[in-house]
C-alpha positions as CSV (number, residue, x, y, z in Angstrom):
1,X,0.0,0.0,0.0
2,X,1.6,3.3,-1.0
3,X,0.8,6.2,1.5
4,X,1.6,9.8,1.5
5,X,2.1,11.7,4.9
6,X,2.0,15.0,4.7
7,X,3.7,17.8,7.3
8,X,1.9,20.8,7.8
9,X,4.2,21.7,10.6
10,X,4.6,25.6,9.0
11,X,0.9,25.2,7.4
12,X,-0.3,25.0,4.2
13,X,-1.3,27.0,1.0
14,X,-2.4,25.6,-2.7
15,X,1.2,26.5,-4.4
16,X,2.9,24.7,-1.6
17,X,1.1,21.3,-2.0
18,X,1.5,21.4,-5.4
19,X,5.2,22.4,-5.0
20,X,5.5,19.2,-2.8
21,X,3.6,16.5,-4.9
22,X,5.3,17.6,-7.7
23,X,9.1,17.5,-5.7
24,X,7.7,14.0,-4.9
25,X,7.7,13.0,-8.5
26,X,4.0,14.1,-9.3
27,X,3.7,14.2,-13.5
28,X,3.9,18.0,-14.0
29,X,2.8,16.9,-17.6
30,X,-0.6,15.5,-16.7
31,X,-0.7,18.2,-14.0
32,X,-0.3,20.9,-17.1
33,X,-3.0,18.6,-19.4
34,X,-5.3,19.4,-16.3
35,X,-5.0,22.7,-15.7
36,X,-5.2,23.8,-19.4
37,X,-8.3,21.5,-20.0
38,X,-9.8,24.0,-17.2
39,X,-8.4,26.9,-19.3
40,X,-6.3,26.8,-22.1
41,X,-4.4,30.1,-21.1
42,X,-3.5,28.5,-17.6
43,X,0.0,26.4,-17.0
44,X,2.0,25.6,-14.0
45,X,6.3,25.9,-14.1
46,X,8.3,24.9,-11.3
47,X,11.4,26.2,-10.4
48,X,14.2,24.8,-7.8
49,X,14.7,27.0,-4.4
50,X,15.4,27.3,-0.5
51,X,14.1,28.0,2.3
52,X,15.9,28.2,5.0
53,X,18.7,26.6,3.4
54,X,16.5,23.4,2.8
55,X,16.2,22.6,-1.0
56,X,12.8,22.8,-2.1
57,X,10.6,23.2,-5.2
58,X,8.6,26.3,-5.7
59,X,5.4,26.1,-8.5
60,X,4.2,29.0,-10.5
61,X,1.5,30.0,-11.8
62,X,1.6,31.7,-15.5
63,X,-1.7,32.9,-18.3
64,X,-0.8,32.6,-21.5
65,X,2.8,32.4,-20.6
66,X,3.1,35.3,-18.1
67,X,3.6,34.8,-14.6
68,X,1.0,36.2,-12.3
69,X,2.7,39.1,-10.3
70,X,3.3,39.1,-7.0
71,X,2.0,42.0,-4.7
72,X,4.0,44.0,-2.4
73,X,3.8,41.9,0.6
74,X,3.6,45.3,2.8
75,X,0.4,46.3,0.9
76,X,-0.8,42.4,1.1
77,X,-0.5,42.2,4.9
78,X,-0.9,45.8,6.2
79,X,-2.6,46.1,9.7
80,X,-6.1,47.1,10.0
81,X,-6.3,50.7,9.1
82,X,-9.2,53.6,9.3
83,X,-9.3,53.8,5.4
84,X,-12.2,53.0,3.6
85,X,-11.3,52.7,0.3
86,X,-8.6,49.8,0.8
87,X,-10.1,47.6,-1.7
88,X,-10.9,50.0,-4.2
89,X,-6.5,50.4,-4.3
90,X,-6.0,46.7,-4.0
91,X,-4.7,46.4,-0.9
92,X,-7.0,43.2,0.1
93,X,-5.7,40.7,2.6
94,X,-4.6,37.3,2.4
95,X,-7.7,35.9,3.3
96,X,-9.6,37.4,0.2
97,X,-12.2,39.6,-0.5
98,X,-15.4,38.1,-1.9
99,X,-19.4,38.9,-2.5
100,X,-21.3,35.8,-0.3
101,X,-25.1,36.3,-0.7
102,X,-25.2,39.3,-3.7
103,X,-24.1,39.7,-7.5
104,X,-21.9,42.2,-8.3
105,X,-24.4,45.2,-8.0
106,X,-27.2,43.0,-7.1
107,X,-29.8,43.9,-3.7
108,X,-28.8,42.7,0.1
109,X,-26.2,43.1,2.0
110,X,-22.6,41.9,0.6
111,X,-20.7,39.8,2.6
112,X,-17.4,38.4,2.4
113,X,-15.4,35.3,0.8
114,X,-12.5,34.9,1.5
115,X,-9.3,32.7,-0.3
116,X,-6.6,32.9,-2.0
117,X,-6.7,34.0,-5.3
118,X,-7.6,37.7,-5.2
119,X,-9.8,38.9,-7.6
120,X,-11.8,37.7,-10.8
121,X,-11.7,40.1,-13.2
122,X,-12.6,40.5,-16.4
123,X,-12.3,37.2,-18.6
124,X,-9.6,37.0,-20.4
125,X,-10.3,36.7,-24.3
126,X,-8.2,33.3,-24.6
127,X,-10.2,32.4,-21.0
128,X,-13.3,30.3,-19.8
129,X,-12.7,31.8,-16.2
130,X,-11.8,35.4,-15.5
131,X,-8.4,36.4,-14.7
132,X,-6.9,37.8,-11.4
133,X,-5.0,40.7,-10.3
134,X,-2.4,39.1,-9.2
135,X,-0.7,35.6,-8.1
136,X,1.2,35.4,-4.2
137,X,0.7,32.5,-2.9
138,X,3.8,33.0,-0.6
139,X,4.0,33.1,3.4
140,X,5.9,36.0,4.3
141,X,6.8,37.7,7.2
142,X,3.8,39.7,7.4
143,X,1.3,36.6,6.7
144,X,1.1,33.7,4.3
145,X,1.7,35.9,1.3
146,X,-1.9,35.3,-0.4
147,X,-2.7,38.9,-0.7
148,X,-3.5,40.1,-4.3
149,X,-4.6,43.1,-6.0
150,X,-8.5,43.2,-6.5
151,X,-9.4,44.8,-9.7
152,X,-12.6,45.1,-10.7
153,X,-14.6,43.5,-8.5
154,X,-16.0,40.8,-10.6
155,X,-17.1,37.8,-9.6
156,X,-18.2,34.0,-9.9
157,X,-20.5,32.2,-7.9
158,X,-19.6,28.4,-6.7
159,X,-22.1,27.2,-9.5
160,X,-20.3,28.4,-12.2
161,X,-17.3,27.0,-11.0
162,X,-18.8,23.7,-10.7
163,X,-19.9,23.9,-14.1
164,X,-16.7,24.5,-15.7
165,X,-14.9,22.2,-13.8
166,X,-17.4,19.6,-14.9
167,X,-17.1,20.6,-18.8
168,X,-13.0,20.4,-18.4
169,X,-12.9,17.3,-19.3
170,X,-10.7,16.3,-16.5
171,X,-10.0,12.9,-15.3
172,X,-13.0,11.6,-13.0
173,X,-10.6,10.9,-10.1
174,X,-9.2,14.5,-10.1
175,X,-12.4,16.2,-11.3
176,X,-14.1,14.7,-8.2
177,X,-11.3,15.7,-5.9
178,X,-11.1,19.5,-7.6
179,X,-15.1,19.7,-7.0
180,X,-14.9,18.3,-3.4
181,X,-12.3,21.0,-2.5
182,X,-14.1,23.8,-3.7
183,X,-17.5,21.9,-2.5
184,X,-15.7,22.6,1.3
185,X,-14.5,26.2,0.3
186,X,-17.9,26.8,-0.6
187,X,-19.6,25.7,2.4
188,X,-16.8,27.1,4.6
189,X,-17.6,30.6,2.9
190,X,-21.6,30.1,3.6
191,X,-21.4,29.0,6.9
192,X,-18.6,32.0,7.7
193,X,-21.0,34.8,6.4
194,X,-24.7,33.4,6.7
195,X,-25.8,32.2,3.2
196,X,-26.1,29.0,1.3
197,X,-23.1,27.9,-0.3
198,X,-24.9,27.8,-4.1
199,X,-24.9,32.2,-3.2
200,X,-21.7,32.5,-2.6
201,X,-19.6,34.5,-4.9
202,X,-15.7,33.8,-5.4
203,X,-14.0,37.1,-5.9
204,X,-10.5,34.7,-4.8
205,X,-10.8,31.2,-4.9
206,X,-12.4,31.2,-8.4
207,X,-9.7,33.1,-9.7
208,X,-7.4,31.7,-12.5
209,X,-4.3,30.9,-9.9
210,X,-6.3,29.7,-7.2
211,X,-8.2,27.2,-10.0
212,X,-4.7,26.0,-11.0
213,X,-3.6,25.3,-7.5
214,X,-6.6,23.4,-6.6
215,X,-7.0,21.2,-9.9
216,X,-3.3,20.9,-10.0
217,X,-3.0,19.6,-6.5
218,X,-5.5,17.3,-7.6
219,X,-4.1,15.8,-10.8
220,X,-0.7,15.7,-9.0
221,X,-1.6,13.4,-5.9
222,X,-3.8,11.2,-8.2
223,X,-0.6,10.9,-10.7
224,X,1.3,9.2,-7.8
225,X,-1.3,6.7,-7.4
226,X,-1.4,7.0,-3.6
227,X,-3.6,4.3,-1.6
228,X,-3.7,6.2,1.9
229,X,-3.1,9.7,2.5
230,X,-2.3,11.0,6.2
231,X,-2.2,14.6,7.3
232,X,0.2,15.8,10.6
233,X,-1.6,18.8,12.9
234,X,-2.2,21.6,10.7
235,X,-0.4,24.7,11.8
236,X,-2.6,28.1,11.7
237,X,-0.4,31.4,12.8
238,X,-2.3,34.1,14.7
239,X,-1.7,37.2,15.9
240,X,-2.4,40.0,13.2
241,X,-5.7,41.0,11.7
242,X,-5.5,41.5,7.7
243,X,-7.4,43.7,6.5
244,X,-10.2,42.8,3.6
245,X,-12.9,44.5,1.2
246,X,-15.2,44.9,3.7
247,X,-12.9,45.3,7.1
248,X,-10.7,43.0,9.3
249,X,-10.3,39.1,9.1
250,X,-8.3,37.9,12.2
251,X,-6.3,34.8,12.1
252,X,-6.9,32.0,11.7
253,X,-9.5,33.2,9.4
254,X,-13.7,31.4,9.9
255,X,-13.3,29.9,6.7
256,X,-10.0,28.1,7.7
257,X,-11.6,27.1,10.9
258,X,-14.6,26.0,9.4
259,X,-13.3,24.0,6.9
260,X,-10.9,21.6,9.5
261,X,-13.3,21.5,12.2
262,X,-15.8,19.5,9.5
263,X,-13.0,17.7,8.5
264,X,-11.7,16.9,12.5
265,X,-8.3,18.0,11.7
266,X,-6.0,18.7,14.7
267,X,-4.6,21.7,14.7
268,X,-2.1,23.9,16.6
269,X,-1.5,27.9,16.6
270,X,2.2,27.7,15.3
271,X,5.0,29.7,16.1
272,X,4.7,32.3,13.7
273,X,2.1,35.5,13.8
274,X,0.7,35.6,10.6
275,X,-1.7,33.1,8.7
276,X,0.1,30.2,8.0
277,X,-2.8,27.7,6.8
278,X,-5.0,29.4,4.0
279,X,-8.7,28.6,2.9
280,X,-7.2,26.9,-0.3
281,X,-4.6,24.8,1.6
282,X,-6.9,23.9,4.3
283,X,-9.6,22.9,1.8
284,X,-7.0,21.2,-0.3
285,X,-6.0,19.1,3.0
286,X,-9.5,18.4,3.9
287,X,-10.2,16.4,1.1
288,X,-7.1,15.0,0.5
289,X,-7.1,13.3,4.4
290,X,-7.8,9.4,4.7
291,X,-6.5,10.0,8.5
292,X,-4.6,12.8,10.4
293,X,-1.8,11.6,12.7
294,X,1.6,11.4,12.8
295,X,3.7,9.4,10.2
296,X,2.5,6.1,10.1
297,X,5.0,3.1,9.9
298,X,6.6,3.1,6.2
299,X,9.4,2.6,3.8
300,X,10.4,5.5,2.4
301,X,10.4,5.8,-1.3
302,X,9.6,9.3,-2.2
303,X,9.7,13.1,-0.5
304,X,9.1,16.1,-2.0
305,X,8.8,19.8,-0.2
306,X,7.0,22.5,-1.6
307,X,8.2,26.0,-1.1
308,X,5.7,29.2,-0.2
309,X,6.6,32.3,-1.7
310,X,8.5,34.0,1.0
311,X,11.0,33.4,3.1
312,X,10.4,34.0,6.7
313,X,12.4,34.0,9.8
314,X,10.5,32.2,12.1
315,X,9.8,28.9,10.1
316,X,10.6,27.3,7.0
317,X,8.3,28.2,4.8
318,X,7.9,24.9,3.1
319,X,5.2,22.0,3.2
320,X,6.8,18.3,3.2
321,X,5.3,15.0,1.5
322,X,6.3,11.9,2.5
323,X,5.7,8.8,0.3
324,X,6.1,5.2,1.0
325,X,5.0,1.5,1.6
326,X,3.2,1.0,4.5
327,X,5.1,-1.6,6.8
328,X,2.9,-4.2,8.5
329,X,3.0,-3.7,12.0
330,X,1.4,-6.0,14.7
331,X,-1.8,-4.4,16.1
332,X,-3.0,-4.4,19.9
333,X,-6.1,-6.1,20.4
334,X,-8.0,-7.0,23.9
335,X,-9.0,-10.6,25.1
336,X,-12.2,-10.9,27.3
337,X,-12.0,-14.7,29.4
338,X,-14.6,-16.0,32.1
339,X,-15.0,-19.6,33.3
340,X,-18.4,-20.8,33.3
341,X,-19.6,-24.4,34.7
342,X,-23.8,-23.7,34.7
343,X,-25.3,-22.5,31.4
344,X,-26.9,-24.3,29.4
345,X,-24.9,-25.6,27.2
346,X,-27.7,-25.2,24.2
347,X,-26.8,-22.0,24.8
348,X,-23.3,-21.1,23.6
349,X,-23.9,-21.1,19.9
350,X,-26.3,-18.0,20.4
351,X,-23.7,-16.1,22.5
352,X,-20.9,-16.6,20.3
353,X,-23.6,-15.7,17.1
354,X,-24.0,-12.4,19.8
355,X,-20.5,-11.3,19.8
356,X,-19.6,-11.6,16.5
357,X,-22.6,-9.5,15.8
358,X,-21.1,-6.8,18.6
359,X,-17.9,-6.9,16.4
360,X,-15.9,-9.2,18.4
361,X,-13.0,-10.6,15.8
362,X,-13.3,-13.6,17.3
363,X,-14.7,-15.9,19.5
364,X,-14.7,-19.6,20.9
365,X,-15.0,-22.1,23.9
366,X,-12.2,-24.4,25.4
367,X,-13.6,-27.1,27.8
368,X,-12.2,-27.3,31.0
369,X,-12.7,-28.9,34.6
370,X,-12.9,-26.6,37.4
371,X,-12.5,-27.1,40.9
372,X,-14.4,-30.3,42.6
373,X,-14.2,-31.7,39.6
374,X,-17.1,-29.6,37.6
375,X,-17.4,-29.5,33.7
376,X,-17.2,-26.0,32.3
377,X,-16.4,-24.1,29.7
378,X,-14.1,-21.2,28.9
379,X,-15.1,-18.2,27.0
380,X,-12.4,-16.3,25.4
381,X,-13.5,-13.5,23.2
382,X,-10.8,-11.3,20.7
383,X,-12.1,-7.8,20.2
384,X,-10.6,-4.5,19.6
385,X,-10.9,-1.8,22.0
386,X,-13.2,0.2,20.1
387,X,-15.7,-2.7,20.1
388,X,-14.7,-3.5,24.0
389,X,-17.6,-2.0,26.1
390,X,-20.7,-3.8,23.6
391,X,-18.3,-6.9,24.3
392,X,-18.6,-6.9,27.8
393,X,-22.3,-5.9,27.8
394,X,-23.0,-8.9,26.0
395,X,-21.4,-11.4,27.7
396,X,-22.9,-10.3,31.0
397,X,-26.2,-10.4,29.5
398,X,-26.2,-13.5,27.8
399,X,-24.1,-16.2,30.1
400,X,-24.6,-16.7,33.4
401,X,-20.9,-15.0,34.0
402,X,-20.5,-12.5,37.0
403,X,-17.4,-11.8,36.0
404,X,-14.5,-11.3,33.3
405,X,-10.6,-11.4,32.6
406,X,-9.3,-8.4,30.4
407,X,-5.7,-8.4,29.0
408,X,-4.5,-6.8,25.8
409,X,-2.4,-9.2,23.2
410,X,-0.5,-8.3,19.6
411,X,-2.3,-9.6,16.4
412,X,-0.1,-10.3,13.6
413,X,-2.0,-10.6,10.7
414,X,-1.4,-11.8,6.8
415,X,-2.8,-9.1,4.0
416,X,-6.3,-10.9,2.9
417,X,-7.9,-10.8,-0.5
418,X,-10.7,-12.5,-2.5
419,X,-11.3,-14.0,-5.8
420,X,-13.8,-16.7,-6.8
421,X,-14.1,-20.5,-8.3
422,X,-17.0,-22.3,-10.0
423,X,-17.6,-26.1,-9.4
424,X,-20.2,-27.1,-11.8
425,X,-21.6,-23.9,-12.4
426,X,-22.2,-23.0,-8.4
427,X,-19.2,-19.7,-8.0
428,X,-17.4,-20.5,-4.2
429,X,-15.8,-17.5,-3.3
430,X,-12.1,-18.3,-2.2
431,X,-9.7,-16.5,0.8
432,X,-6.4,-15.4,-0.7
433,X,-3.8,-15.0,2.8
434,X,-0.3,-13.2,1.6
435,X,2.6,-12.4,4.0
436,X,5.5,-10.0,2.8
437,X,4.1,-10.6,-0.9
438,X,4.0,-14.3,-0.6
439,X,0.6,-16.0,-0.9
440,X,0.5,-18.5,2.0
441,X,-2.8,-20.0,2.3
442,X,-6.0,-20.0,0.2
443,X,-8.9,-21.2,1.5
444,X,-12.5,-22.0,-0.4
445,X,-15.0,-20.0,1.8
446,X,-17.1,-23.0,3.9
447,X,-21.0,-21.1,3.6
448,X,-20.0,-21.1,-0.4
449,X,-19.0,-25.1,-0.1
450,X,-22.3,-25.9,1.6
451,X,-24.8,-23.9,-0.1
452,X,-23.4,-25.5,-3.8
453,X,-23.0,-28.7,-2.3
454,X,-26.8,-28.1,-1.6
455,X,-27.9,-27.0,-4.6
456,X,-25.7,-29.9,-6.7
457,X,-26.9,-32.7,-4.6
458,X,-23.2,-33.7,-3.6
459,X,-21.6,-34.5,-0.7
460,X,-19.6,-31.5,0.9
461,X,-16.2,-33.1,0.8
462,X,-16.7,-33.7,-2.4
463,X,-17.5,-30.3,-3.3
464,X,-14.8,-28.9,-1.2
465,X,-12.1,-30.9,-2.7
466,X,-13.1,-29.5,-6.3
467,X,-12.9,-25.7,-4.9
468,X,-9.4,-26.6,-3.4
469,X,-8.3,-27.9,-6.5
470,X,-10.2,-24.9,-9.1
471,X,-8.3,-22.6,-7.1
472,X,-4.8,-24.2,-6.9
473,X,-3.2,-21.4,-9.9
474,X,-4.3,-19.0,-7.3
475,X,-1.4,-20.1,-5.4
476,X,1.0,-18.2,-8.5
């Protein structure tokens, strides 16, 4: 199984991710096929940098072969001021400036979505989306660097991004994983400034740059064919407000929390006082999660780390992936045991039918003789701990037991599969055991022996037999 871990350690932004899957050995060749089938005009380059003195890969960017200018970083982050007419100059904040609820010009009261393209202006003539002012996806020292100008004022609502993300043409695999991520941004947005998620109106994340992150990141993790995907604490920053179209946005922004609280990441302030985790990045991370955690046990074939746009002092400004097989490791498993000499005995085969249906792993009787010489039985039952209290609630209910032994154990388990046999028409579904890529047992399944044996009028064993022998190539 190949499985990506991802450190978020200095948080995360689209352009980082990207930078990192593609460092990893992402295809930057499908990734461009998938950003162009979006919009022709759009491409993404990647160049070779450091931060921090670590080598890592920075990605760009560029409409119809110009690279999206970055903004003054002191205009991108300035503190909250008393002007009004901030966004009119383009000075809106990292978190983005966007109309939630309203149309450009349209009746009610405008409210604000934020991300981290700035701006969709007017469409391009080569374009299917409208272009941005301006392309800084970069953590700096005044905040992540996602501040752009915002010329314009146009907009596009989340349903006619959906559309043309639909009409791309895009692989299903990374179409599905572009729409979920905007899906969440969407939501995230709504539930930030009180409307339904179809109302809200991208002024940022539906911007050409922020498009190209988002669909790149997801051709590029789907390229390296990744099984499991597991994401460390997401790191957030704090401290200063930025300041938006419509006034300040402290940090971590609502959408950022919105989006991994719905997705029950774990997440952590960070050392550095600016936004480190953006709406893109944390939507991006959402839906790319199987599991959050730390790395899981692996053999390391692949890393890649992707750089942000600025250099800062009090972190690297760099997102790492981590790719690899997963290792088998033993797992720990509990083992419920009581003695019991006066049930009757007609019974047990309801109480072990109970426990498996708790979601015990296992269970079974040994007979034993107890003191005074008394027949009895014991009761072991194999469980995990999640499964543990339902466990214990049946066998209490169910035997006569006033009482129970507890002690965790380590199950080592082989990898399982299935395939399927036919004997004389009647398909037997057949167990297939490996163990470090070796196949070591396979095993017709009994309930499939029985029921054809039924319906051909033959004996078991002689049914049996055949299955053992239809499936002997499955040994390879």
């Amino acid at each position: 199984m190949r499985v990506a871990w991802i450190d978020c350690s200095a948080g995360a932004s689209g352009d980082m991710l990207l930078g990192a899957f593609l460092d990893a050995g992402a295809d930057v060749a499908l990734v461009n096929a998938a950003v162009a089938a979006v919009d022709r005009s759009l491409s993404v380059r990647v160049e070779k940098t450091l931060r921090h003195q670590i080598a890592a890969t920075k990605a760009s960017v560029y409409v119809n072969e110009e690279p999206h200018p970055e903004n003054d970083p002191n205009a991108a982050y300035a503190e909250i001021a008393p002007t009004t007419d901030a966004a009119e100059r383009g000075e809106a904040g990292a978190e983005g400036v966007g109309e939630a609820g309203a149309a450009p010009g349209g009746a009610g009261e405008p409210g604000v979505a934020h991300g981290e393209a700035v701006g969709l202006g007017a469409a391009a003539a080569s374009s299917s989306l409208p272009t941005d002012a301006g392309h800084g996806h970069g953590h700096d020292d005044a905040g992540h660097g996602h501040g752009h100008g915002h010329e314009g004022g146009a907009t596009r609502s989340w349903a006619e991004v959906r559309g043309v993300i639909e009409g791309a043409g895009l692989d299903a695999a990374v179409r599905d994983r572009a729409l979920d991520t905007f899906a969440r941004l969407a939501r995230a947005e709504g539930s930030a400034h009180g409307v339904d998620p179809d109302d809200v109106h991208f002024h940022e994340v539906g911007a050409l740059d922020a498009i190209a992150d988002i669909v790149g990141v997801a051709a590029a993790s789907v390229s390296l064919e990744l099984d499991r995907i597991v994401v460390s604490t997401v790191a957030l920053g704090g401290g200063r407000q930025v300041r938006g179209q419509h006034g300040g946005i402290p940090i971590p922004g609502p959408a950022v929390l919105h989006l991994l609280r719905e997705a029950e990441a774990p997440v952590v302030g960070g050392t550095a006082p600016y936004e480190m985790t953006t709406p893109t990045g944390a939507a991006l991370l959402a839906t790319l999660a199987d599991e959050f955690g730390l790395m899981p046990p692996l053999r390391i074939l692949q890393t890649g780390v992707g750089a942000g746009g600025r250099d800062p002092v009090e972190v690297p400004n760099i997102v790492r992936v981590v790719i690899g097989e997963a290792t088998v490791q033993p797992s720990t498993e509990l083992v419920y045991e009581t003695n019991v000499d006066d049930l009757d005995p007609r019974i047990w085969p309801q109480v072990l039918a109970r426990l498996l249906q708790a979601g015990a792993a296992d269970a079974w009787l040994t007979p034993i003789l107890m003191k005074k010489g008394r027949p009895a039985h014991t009761l072991s039952v194999l469980t995990s701990s999640a499964n543990a209290e339902v466990v214990r609630s049946v066998i209490l209910t169910e035997t006569s037991a006033i009482g129970l032994r507890e002690f965790p154990i380590r199950k080592h388990a082989a990898d399982r599969e299935f395939a399927s046999v036919e004997v004389s028409g009647q398909r037997i579904h057949v167990k297939i055991a490996r163990y470090g890529g070796q196949v070591v047992n396979v095993q017709p399944e009994y309930e499939d022996v029985v029921t054809a044996a039924a319906a051909l009028d033959k004996p078991v064993k002689s049914v049996l037999a055949q299955a053992i022998a239809a499936g002997h190539d499955l040994w390879g």
